[in-house]
Residue frames as qw, qx, qy, qz and C-alpha x, y, z in Angstrom:
[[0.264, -0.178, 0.877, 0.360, -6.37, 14.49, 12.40],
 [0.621, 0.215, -0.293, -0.695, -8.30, 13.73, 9.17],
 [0.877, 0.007, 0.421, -0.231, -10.06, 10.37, 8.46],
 [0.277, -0.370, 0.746, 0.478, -7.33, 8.18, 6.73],
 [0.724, 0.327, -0.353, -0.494, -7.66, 6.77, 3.35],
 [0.610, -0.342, 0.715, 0.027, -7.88, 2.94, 4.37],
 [0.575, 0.417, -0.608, -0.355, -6.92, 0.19, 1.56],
 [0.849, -0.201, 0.453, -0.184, -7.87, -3.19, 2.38],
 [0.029, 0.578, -0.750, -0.319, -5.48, -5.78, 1.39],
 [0.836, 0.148, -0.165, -0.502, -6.89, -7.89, -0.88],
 [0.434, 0.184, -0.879, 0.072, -3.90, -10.96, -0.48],
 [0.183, 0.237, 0.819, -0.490, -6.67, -11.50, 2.74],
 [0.615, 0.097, 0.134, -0.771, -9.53, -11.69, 0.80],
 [0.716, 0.070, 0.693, 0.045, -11.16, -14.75, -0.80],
 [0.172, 0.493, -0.460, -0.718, -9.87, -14.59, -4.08],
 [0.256, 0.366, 0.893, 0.061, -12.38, -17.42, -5.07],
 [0.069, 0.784, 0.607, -0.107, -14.89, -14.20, -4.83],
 [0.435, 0.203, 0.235, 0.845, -12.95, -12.01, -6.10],
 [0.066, -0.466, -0.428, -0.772, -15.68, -9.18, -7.10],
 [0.548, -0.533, -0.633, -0.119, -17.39, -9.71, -4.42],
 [0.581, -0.290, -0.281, 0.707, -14.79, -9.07, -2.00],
 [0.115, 0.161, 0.152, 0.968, -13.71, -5.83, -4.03],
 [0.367, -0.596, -0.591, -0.401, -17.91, -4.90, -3.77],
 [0.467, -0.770, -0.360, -0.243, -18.41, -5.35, -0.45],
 [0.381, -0.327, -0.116, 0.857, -15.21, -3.19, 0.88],
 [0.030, -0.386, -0.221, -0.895, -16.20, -0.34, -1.62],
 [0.483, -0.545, -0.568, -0.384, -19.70, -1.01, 0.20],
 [0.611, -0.585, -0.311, 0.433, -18.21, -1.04, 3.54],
 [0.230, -0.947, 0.018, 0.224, -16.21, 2.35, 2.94],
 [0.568, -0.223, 0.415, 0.674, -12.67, 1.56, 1.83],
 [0.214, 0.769, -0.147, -0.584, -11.46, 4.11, 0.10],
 [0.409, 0.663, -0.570, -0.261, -8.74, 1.51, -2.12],
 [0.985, 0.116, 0.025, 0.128, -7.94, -2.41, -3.13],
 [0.139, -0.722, 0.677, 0.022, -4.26, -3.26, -1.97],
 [0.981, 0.171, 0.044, -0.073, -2.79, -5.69, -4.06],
 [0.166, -0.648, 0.730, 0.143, 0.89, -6.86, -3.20],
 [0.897, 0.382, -0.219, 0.037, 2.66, -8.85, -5.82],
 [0.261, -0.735, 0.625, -0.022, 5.32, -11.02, -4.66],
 [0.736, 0.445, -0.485, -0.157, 7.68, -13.13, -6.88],
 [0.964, -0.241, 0.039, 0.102, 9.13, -15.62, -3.87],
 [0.720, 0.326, -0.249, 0.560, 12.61, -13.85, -4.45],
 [0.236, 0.369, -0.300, 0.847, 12.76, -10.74, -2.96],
 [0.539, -0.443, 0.478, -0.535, 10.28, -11.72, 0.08],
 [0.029, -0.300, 0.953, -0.023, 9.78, -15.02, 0.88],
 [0.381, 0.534, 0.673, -0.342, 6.05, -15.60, -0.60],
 [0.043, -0.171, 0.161, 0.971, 4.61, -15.55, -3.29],
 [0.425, 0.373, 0.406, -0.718, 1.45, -14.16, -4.11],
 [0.553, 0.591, 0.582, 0.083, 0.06, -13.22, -7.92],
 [0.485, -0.066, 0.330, 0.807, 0.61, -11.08, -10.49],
 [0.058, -0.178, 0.574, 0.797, -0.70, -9.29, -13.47],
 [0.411, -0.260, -0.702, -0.520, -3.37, -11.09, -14.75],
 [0.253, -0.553, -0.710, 0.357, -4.82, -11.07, -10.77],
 [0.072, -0.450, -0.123, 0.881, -4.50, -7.24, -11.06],
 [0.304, -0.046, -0.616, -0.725, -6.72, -7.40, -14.42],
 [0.317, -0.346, -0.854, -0.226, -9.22, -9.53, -12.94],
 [0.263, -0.376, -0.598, 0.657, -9.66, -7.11, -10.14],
 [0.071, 0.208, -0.208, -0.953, -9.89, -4.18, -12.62],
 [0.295, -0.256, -0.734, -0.556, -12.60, -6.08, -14.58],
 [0.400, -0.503, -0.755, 0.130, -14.28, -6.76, -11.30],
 [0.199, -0.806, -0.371, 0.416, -14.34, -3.17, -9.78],
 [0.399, 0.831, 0.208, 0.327, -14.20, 0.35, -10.63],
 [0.490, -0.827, 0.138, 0.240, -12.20, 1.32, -7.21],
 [0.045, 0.819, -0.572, -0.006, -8.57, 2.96, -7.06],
 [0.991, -0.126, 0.013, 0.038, -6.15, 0.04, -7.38],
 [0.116, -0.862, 0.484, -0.095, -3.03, 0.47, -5.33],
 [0.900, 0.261, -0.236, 0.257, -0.57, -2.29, -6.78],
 [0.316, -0.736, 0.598, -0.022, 2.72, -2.78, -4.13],
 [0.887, 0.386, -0.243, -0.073, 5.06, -4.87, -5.67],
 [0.523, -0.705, 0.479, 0.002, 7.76, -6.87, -3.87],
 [0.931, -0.006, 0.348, 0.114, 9.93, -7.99, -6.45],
 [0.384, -0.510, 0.340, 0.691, 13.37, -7.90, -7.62],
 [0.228, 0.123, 0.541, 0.800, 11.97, -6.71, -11.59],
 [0.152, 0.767, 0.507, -0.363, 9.70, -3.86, -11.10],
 [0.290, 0.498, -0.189, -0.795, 10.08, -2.03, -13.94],
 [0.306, -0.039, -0.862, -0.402, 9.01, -5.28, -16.45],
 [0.134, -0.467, -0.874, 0.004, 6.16, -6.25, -14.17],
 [0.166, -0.563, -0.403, 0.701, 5.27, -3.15, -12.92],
 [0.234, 0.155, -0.633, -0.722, 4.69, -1.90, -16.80],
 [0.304, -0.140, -0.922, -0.193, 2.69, -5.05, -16.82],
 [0.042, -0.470, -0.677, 0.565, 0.33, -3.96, -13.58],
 [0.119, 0.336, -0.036, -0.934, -0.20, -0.43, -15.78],
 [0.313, 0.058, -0.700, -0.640, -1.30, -2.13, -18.59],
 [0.255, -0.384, -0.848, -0.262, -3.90, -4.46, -16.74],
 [0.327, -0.796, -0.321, -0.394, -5.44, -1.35, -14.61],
 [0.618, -0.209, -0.400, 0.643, -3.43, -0.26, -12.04],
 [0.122, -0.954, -0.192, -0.195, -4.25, 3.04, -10.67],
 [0.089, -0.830, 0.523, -0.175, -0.79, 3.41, -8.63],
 [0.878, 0.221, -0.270, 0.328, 2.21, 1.10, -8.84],
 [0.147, -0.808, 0.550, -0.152, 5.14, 1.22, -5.77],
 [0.848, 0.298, -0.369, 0.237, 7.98, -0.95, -5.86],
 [0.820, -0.453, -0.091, 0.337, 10.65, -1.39, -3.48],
 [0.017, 0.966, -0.257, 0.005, 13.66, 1.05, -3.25],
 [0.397, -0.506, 0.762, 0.075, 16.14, -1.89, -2.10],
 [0.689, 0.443, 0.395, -0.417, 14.73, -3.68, -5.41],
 [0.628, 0.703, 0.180, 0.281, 16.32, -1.83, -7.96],
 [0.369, -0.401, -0.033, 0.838, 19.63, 0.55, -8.57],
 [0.119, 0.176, 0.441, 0.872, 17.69, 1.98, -11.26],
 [0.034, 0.558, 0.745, -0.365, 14.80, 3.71, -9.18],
 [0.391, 0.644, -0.026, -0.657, 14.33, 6.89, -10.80],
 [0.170, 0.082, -0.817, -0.544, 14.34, 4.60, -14.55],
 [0.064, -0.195, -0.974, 0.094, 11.72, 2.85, -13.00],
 [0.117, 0.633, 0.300, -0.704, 9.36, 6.08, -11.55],
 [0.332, 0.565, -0.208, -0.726, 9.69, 7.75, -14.75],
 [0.097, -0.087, -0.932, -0.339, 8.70, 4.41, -16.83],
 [0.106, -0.406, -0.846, 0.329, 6.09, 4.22, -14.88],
 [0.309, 0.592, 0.112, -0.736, 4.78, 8.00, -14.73],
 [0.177, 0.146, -0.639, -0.734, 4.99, 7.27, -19.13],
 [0.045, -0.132, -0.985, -0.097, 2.80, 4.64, -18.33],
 [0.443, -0.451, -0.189, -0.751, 0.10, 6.93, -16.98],
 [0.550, -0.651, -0.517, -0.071, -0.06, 5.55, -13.54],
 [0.330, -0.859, 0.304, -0.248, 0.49, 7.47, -10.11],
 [0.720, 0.155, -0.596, 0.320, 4.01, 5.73, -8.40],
 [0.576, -0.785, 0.131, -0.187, 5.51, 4.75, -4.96],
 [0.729, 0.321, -0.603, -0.036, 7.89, 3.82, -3.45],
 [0.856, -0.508, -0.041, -0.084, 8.13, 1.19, -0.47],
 [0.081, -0.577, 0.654, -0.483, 10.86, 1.11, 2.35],
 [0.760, -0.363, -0.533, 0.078, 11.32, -2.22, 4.32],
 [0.625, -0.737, -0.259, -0.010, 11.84, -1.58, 7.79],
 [0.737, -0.238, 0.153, 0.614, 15.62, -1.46, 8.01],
 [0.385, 0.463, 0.305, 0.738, 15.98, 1.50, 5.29],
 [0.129, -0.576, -0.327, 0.738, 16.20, 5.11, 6.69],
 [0.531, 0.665, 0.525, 0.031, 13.77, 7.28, 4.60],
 [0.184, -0.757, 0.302, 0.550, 16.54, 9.87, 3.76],
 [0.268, -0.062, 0.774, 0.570, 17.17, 7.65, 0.26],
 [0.399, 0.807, 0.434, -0.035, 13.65, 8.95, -1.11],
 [0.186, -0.713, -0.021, 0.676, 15.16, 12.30, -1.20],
 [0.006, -0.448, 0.524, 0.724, 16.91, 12.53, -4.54],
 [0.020, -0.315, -0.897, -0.308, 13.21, 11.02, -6.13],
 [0.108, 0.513, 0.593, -0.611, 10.87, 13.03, -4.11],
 [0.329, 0.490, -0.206, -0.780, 9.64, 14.91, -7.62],
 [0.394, 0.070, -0.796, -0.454, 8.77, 11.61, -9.28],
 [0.073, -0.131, -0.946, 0.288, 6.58, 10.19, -6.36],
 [0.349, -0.448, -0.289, -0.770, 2.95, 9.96, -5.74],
 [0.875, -0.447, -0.128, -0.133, 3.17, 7.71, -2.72],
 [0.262, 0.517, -0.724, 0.376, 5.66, 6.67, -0.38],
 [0.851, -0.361, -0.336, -0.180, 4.99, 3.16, 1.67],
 [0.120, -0.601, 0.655, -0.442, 6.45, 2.51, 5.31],
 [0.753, -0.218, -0.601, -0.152, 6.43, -1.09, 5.66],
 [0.567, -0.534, 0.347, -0.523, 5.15, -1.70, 9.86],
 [0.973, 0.206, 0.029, -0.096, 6.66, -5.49, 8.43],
 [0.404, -0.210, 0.770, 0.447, 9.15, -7.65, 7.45],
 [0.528, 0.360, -0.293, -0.711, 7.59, -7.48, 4.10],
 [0.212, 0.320, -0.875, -0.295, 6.46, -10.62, 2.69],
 [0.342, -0.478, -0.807, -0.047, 3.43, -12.86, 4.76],
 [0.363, -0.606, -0.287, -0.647, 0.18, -11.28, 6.71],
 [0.812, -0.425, -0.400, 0.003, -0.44, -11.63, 10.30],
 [0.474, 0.000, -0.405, 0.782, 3.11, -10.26, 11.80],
 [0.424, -0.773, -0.203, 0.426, 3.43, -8.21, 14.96],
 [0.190, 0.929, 0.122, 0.292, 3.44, -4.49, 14.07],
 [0.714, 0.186, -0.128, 0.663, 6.96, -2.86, 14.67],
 [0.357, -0.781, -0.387, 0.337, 7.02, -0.31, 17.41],
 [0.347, -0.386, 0.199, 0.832, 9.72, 2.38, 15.70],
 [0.180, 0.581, 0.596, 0.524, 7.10, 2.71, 12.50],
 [0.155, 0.940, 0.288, -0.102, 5.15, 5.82, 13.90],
 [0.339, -0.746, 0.184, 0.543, 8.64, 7.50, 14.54],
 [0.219, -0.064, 0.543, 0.808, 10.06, 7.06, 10.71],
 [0.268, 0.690, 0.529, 0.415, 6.80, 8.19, 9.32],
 [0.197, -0.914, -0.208, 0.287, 7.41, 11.34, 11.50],
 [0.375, -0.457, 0.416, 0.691, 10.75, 11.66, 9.73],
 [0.380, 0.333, 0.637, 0.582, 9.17, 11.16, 6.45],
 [0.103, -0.858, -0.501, 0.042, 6.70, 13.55, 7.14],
 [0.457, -0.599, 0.210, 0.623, 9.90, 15.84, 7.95],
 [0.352, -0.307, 0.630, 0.620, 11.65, 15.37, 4.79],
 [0.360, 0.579, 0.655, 0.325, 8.39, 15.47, 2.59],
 [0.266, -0.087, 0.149, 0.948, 8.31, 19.31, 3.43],
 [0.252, 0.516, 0.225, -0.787, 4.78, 19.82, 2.58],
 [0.380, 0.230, -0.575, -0.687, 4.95, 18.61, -0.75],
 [0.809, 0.115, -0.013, -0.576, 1.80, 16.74, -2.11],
 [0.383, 0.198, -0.902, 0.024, 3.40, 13.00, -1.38],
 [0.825, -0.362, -0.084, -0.425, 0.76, 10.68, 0.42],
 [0.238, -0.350, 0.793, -0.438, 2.07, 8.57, 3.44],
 [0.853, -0.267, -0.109, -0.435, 1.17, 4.76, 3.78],
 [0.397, -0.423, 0.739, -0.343, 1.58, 2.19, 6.48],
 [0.839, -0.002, -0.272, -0.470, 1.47, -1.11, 5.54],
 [0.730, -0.028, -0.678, -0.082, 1.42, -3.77, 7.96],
 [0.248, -0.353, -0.705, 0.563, 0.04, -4.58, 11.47],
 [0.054, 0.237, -0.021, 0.970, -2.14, -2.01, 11.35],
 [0.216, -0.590, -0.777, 0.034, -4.90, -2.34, 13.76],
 [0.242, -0.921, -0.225, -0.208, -7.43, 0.22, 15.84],
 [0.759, -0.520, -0.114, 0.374, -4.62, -0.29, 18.67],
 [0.658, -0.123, 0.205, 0.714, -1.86, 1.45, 16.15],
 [0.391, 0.748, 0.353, 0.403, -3.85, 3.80, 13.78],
 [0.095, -0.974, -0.196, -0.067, -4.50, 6.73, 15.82],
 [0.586, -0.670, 0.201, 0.408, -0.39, 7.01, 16.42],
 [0.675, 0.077, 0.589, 0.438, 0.03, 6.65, 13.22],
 [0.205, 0.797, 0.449, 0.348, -2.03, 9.30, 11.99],
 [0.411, -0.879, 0.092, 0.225, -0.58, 11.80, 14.41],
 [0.675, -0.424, 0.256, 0.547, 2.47, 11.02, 12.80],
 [0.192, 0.361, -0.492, -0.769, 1.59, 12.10, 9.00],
 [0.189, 0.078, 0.936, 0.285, -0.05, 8.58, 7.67],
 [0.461, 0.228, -0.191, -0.836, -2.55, 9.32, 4.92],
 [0.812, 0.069, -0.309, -0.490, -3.04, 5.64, 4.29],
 [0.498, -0.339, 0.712, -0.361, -3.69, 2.89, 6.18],
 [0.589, 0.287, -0.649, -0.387, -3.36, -0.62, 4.74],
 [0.427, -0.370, 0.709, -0.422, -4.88, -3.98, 6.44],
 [0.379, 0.242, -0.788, -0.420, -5.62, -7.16, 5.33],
 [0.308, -0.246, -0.894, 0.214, -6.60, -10.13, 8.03],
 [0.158, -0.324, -0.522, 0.773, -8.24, -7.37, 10.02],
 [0.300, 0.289, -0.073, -0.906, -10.44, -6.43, 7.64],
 [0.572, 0.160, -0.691, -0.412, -10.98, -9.16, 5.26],
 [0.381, -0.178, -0.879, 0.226, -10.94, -11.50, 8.44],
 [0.179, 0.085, 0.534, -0.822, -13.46, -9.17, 10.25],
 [0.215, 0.455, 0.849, -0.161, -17.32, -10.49, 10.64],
 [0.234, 0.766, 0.542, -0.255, -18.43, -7.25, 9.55],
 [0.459, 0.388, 0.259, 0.756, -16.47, -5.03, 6.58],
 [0.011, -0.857, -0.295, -0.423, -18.30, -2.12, 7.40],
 [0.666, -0.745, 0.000, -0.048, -17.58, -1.80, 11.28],
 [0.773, -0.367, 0.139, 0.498, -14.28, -2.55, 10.73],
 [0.387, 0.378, 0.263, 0.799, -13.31, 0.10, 7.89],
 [0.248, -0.846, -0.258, -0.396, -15.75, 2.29, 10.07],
 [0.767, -0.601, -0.127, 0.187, -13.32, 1.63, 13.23],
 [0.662, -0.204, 0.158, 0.704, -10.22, 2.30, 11.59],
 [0.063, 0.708, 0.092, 0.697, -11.45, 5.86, 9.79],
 [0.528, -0.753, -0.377, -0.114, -12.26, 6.59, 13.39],
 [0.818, -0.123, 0.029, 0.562, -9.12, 6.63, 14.38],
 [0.236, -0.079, 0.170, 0.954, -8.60, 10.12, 12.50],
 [0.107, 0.199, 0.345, -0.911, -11.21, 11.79, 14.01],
 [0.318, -0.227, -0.723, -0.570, -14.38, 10.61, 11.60],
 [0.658, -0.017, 0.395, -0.641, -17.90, 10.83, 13.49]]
């Protein structure tokens, strides 16, 4: 196994310190800033938007992987491109108009995903798989931090992993992910690993972004 790309999730950082935060992950190692937008409809929380995803951009030069959980991702998701997004994924159970949405996006000039809640079998990428740059497996109920990691996750990333065929589509896991889960995870295909409390809530940034590369085989 290679050493994942990890993305700390930034809805656990202190967004008082914004910059900071963003800083001293790059500093610790993270590879990418995970920044889920949710609009309080289509999970049950909500978070921030736009103008947080600008203030991040101003504040850092890192990759900024934008997951959006809400029921108008192609209007806000536009709206993420414009204030620096680096890659925009949106729900599949979101929208009927997912490939309108991808290819809005790609115009837009960022990389896209798209995210699967738990319940969805990844077989509905399929007829998209040529518009993706990502594809999220949520280890969640989507929607708040902190939940107990879902035991059937490695097994659908092994199907995705199936059905991707080889083609140049990154794998990520977001939620629960801890040391306890990675290293199954990575075995299965996952390219990125996404954590939030467990990073942001860890005493030391480094040691903990150093713990979870481990996982896939880093010295």
């Amino acid at each position: 196994m290679s050493a994942p790309l990890v993305a700390p999730s930034v809805l656990s950082a202190d967004l008082v310190r914004l910059g900071e935060e963003l800083r001293a992950m790059e500093d610790a190692g993270a590879d990418w800033h995970h920044l889920d937008v949710m609009d309080g409809a289509f999970v049950p929380n909500l978070t921030f938007g736009p103008l947080l995803v600008a203030a991040a951009r101003r504040a850092s030069t890192g990759f900024l992987d934008v997951h959006l959980m809400i029921n108008d991702p192609l209007t806000y998701g536009l709206e993420c491109a414009k204030a620096g997004a680096d890659l925009v994924s949106f729900h599949f159970e979101a929208t009927p108009h997912v490939h309108r949405v991808l290819t809005a996006l790609k115009a837009a000039g960022v990389r896209t995903g798209l995210a699967l809640t738990p319940s969805t079998p990844v077989e509905v990428l399929e007829p998209v798989l040529n518009y993706l740059d990502l594809a999220v497996i949520m280890g969640v109920n989507p929607g708040f931090g902190g939940q107990e990691f879902i035991p059937e996750t490695p097994a659908k990333v092994r199907r995705l992993k199936s059905l991707l065929a080889g083609r140049a589509i990154l794998i990520e896991v977001d939620g629960g992910v801890a040391e306890d889960n990675a290293r199954e995870l990575l075995a299965a295909g996952t390219d990125v690993l996404v954590s939030g409390s467990r990073l942001y809530g860890a005493p030391d940034y480094r040691a903990a972004v150093a713990a979870l590369k481990k996982t896939g085989g880093q010295p």
